[in-house]
Structure formats: C-alpha cells, structure tokens
C-alpha positions as CSV (number, residue, x, y, z in Angstrom):
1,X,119.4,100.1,61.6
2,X,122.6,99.3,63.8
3,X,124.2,101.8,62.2
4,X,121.9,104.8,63.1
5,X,121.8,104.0,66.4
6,X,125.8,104.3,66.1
7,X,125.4,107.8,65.3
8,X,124.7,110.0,68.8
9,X,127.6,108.3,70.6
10,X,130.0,109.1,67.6
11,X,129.0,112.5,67.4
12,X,129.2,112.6,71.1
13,X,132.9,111.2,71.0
14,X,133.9,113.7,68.3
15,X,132.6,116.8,70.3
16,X,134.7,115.4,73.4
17,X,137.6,115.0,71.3
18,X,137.2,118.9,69.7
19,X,136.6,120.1,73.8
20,X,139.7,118.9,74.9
21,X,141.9,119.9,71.7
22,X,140.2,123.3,72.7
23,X,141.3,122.8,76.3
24,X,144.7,121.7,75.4
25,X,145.5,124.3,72.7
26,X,144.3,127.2,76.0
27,X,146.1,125.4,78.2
28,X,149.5,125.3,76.2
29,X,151.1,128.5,77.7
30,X,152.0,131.6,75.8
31,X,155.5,132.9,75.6
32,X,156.5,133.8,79.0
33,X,158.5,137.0,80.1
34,X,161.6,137.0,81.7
35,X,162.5,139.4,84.8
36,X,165.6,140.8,85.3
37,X,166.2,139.3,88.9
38,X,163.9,136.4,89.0
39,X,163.0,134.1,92.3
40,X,163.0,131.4,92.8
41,X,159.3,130.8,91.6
42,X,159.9,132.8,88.8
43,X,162.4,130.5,87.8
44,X,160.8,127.4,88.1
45,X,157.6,128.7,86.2
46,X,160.3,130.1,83.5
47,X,159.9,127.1,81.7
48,X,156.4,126.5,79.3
49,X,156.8,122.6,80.2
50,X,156.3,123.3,83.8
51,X,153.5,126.1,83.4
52,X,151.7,123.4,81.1
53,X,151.7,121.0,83.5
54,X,149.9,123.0,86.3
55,X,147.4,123.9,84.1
56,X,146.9,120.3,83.5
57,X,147.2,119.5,87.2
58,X,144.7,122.1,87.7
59,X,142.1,120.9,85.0
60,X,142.3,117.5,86.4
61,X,142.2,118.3,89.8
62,X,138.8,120.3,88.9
63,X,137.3,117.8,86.5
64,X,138.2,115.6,90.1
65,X,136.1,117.8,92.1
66,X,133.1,118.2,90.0
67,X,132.7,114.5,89.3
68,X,133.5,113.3,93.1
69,X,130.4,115.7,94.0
70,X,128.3,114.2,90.9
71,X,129.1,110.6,92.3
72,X,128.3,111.3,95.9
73,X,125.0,113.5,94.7
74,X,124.5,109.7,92.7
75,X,125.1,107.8,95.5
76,X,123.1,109.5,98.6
77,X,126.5,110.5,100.1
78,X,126.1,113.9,101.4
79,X,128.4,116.5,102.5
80,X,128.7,116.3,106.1
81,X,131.9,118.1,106.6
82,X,133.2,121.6,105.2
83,X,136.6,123.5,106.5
84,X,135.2,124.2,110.1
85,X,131.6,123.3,109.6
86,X,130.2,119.8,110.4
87,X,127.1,117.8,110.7
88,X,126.9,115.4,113.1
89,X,125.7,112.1,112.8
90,X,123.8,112.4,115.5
91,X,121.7,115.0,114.1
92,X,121.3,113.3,110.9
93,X,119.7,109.9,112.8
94,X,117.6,112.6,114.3
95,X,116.6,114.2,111.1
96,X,116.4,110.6,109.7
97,X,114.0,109.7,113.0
98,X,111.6,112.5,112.4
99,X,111.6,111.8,108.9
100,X,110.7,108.1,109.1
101,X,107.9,109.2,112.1
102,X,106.3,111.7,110.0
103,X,106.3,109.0,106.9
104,X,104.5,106.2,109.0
105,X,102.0,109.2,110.6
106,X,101.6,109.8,107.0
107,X,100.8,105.9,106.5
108,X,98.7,105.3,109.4
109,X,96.6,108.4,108.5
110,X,96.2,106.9,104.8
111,X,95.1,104.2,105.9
112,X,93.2,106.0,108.4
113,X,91.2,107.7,105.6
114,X,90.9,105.2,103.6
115,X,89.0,103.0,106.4
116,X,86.8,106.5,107.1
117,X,85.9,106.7,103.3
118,X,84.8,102.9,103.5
119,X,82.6,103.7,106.4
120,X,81.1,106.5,105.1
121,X,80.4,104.8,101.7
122,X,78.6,101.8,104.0
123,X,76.3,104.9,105.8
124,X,75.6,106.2,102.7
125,X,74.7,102.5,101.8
126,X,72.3,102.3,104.9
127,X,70.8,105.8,104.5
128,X,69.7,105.5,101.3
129,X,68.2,102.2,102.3
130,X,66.6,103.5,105.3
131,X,64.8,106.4,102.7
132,X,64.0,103.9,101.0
133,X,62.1,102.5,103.8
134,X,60.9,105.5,105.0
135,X,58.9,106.1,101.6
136,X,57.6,102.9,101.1
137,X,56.2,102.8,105.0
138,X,54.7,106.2,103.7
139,X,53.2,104.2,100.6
140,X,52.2,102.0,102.8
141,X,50.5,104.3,105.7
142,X,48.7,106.5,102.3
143,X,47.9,103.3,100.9
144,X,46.1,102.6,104.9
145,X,44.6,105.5,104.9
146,X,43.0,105.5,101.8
147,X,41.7,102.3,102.6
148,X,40.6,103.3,106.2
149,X,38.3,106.2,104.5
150,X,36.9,103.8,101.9
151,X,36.3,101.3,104.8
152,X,34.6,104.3,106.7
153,X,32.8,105.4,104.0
154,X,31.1,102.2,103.6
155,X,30.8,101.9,107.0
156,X,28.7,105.3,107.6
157,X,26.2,104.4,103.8
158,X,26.2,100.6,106.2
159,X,25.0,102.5,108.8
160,X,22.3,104.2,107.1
161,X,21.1,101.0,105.3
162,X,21.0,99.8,108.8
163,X,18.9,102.7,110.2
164,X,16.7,102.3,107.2
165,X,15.9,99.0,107.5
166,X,15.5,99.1,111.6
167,X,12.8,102.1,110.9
168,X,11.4,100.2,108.6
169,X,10.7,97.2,110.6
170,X,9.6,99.7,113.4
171,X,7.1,100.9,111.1
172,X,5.7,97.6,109.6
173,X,5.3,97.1,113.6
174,X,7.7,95.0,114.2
175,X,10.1,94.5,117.5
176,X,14.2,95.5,116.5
C-alpha cells in the first residue's frame, strides 16, 4: 500500500528528469558559423561553451522570473512597481480602507437583516395570534347572539303566556 502511493511522485520525477534532458539537448548549440571579419561579439559567441552557457543563463534567469511571480502571487505580495509605473502605498491603504468600510457595512447590514427577519417572524407570531382572537371573539359574539334570539324568543312566547293569563284573570273578574 506504501508502495502505490510511491508511484505519482516517481512518475512525476521521471517526467522532470525527460523535460530537462529535452531542455538541455535544445539548449546545447548547433555548429556555429564563422565570419570572415568577426567582432568582437562574434568572437566571443564563436565558442559553443559560451553560447551554451547563455542559454542556460537565460533558462534560469526565466524559470527565476516565473517562480518569483508564483511566490509573491502565494504570498499576497503584489506588484506595486513596473519600469515607470507605480502604485503608491498611499492609495493602496486607501483601497484597503474602502475595502474594510464596505466589509463592516456589509456586516452591520447582516446583522441588520437578520434582527429584521427576527422581528418580522415575532409579528407574524402576534398576527396570527391576534386572528386567532379575532375568530374566537366572533365564536363568541355568534355564539351571543344565538343565545340573545333564543332568550328573546322565549321572552316574546313569556309574554304571551303572560297576556294570557292577565286576560284570563280579567275575565274570571278578577283585579291584575
């Protein structure tokens, strides 16, 4: 099981080690041409040795370049500063500022929603209860009036019992 896991970063190292025997046999110069009434330069770059060595100089100094960049990208170390161009530090806190203002805004009005959504949950809360209410006190007042017009009904049949019974003792000739 060790051994598998063995595997990618030998295969990894192998395909390194068949890039830069690639790299080395394009770098290794070809037969160079000699001038009838060389320069300077052209004397010194006469010789394969030093041709190779530029080349190398060259990769190196490019292999530099690309993985200074990947390390400052890494490590939040921006370019500030390009041939003639600069950014100042000034405007950077500035930027910076702005940036942290608009991220506690951003906070504050979180938290700001969050205490609104609370709120309205609690008046939705107390709405429903006061429906609720509402339809139970109209239970209630249905439930009243039914019993007012039962009350009334006997009320008016008490009256006429009443009227009866006083006509009655009116008739049998009796004082009401």
């Amino acid at each position: 099981m060790l051994r598998l896991k063995r595997w990618p970063s030998r295969i990894l190292a192998l395909a390194l080690v068949g890039v830069a025997i690639g790299i080395a046999a394009k770098l290794y110069p070809h037969p160079i041409s000699v001038r009838h009434n060389p320069s300077l330069l052209d004397v010194f770059f006469d010789s394969r040795a030093v041709v190779l060595g530029v080349r190398i100089v060259f990769l190196f100094t490019g292999a530099f370049i690309v993985a200074s960049l990947f390390a400052r990208i890494w490590g939040r170390q921006w370019l500030s500063k390009a041939g003639p161009f600069e950014v100042s530090e000034a405007g950077n806190a500035d930027l910076r500022d702005q940036v942290e203002k608009w991220q506690s805004q951003a906070r504050d009005t979180a938290t700001e929603i969050t205490t609104l959504r609370d709120r309205l949950a609690e008046a939705d809360a107390i709405f429903e209860e006061l429906v609720d209410g509402l339809r139970t006190t109209d239970e209630r007042a249905t439930a009243a009036e039914s019993e007012v017009a039962l009350l009334s009904a006997r009320v008016a049949a008490s009256d006429g019992v009443i009227e009866e019974l006083l006509a009655a003792i009116k008739a049998s000739g009796g004082e009401a």
